[in-house]
NUBA-607984 format. One line per 10 residues: number of its first residue (from 1); for each residue x, y, z of N, C-alpha, C. Coordinates in steps of 0.001 Angstrom, whole numbers, plus 500000, padded with zeros to 6 digits. Layout:
REM residues N
NUM = X,Y,Z,X,Y,Z,X,Y,Z | ... $
//
This chain:
REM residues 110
1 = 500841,498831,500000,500000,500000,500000,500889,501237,500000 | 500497,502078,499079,501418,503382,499055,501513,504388,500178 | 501921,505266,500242,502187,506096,501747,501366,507201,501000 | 500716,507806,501950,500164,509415,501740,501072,510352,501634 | 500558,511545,500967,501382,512880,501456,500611,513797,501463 | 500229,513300,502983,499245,514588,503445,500101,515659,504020 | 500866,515452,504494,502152,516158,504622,502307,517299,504179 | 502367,516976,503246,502482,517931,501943,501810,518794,502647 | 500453,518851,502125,499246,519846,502197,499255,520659,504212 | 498550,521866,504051,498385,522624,505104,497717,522114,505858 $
11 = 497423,522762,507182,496554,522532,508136,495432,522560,507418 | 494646,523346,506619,493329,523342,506207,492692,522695,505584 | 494027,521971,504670,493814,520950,503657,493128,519996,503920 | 494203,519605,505123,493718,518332,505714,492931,517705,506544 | 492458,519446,507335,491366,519567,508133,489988,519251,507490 | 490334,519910,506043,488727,519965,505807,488820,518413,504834 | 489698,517794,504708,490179,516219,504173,489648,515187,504806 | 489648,515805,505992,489319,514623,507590,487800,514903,507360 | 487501,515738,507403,485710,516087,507046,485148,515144,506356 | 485668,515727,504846,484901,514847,503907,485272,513180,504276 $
21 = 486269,512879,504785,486709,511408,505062,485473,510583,505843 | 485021,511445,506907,484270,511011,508030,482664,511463,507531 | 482840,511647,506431,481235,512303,505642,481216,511392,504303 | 482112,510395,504364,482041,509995,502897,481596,508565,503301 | 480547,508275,503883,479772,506606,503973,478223,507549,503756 | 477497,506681,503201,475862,507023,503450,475513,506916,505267 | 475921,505911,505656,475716,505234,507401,476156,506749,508014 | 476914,507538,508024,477722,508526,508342,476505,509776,508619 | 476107,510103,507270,475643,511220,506781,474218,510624,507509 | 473739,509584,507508,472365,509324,507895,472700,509574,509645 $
31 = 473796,509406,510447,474064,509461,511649,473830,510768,512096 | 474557,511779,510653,475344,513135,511312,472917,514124,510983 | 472643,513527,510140,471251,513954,510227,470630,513402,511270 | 470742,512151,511833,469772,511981,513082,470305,512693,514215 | 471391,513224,514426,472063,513474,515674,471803,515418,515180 | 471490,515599,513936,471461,516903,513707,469786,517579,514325 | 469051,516572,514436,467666,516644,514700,467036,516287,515668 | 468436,516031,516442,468016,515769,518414,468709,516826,519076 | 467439,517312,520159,467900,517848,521378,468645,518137,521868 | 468778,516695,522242,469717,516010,523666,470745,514872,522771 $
41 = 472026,514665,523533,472330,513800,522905,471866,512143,522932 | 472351,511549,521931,471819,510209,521932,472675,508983,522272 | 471806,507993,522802,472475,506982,523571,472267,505568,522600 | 471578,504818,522470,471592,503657,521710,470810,503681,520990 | 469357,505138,520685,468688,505375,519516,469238,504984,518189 | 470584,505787,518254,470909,505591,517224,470942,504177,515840 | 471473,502906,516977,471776,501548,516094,470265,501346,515994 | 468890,501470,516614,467830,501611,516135,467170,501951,514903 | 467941,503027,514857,467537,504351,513247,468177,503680,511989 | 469528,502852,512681,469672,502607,511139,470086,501166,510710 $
51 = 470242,500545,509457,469739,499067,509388,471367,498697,509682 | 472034,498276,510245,473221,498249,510473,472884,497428,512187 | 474180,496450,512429,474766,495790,513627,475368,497155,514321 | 475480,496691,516061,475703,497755,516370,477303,498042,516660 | 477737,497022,516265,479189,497242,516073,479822,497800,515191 | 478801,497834,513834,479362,498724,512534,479023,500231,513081 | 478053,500426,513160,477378,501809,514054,478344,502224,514563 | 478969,501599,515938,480461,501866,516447,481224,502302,516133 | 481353,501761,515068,483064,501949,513854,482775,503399,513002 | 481361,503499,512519,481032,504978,512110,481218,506081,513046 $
61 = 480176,505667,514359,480697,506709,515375,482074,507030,515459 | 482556,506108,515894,483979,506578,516250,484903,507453,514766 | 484665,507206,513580,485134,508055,512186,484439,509268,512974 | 483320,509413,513154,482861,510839,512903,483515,511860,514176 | 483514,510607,515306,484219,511474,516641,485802,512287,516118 | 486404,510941,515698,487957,511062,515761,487967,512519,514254 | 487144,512824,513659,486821,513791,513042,486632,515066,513519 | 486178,514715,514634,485923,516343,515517,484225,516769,515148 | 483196,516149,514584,481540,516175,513660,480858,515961,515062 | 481329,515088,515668,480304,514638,516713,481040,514676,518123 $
71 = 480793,514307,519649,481313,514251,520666,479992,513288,521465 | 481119,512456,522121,480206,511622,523353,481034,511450,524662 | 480025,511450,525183,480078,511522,526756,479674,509451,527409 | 480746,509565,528413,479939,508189,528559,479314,508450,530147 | 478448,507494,529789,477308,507964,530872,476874,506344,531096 | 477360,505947,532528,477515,504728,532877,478289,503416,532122 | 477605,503062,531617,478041,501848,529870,477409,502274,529174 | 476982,503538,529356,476615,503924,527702,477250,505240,527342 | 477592,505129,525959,478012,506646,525283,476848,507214,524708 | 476981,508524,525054,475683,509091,524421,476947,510251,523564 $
81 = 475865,510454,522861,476605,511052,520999,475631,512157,520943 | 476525,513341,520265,475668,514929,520140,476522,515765,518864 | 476171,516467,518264,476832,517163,517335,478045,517955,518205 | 478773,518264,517797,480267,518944,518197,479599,520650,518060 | 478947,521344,518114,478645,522339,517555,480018,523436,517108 | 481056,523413,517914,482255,524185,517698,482767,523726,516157 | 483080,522621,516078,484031,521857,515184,482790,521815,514072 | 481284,521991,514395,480017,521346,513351,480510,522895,512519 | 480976,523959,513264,480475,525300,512636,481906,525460,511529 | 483116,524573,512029,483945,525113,511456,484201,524147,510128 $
91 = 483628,523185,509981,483471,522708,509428,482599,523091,508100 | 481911,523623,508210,480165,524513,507820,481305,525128,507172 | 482325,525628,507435,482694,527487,507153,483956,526949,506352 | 484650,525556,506297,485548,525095,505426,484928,524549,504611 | 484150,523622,504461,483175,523295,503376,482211,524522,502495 | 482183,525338,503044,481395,526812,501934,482673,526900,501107 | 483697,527727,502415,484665,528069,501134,485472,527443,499928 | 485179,526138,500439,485744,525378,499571,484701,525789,498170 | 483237,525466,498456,482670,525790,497005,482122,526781,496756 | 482422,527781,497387,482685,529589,496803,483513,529795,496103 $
101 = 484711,529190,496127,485863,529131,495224,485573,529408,493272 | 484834,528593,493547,484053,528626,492223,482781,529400,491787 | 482637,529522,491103,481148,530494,490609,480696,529855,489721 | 481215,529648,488839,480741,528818,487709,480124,530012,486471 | 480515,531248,486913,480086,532286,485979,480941,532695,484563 | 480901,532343,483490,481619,532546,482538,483137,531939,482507 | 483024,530913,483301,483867,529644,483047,483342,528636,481958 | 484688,528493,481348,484540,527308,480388,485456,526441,480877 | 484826,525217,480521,485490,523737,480811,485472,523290,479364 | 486946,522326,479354,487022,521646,477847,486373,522159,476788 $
//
């Protein structure tokens, strides 16, 4: 397997790299909307909501945590899961600029 060179690239690069990384499963994006549309945070609702074992569930959570998208608290034997709102906003604000970049106004392609 080849080596990365994330290296290379800036802090922002790779910040907003880790984003899309932890946003790039459907299971993910269906998580980061149920957790976008609760309250309070959530405790084992979640492997409920979606057709998935709850060990795969797990393995998503934890992408989206180690992402900085989401945060959980454990609360006895259970983790309960909530949007990150700090990291949700900065995220929000690297993902615009990324496609502000473009306009698409009197650009030609090929």
């Amino acid at each position: 397997m080849g080596t990365t060179k994330s290296h290379e690239f800036g802090v922002q690069e790779n910040k907003l790299a880790s984003y899309a990384k932890a946003m790039g499963h459907p299971a993910r994006i269906a998580i980061l909307k149920y957790l976008a549309k609760q309250n309070s945070c959530v405790c084992g609702d979640i492997v409920e909501e979606l057709p998935l074992s709850q060990s795969t569930v797990s393995q998503h959570l934890k992408e989206l945590k180690d992402a900085g998208l989401i945060k959980g608290e454990i609360d006895g034997v259970r983790v309960c899961y909530c949007i990150d709102e700090k990291e949700w906003r900065k995220a929000k604000k690297s993902l615009n600029s990324l496609f502000e970049m473009f306009d698409g106004i009197g650009k030609k392609c090929c």
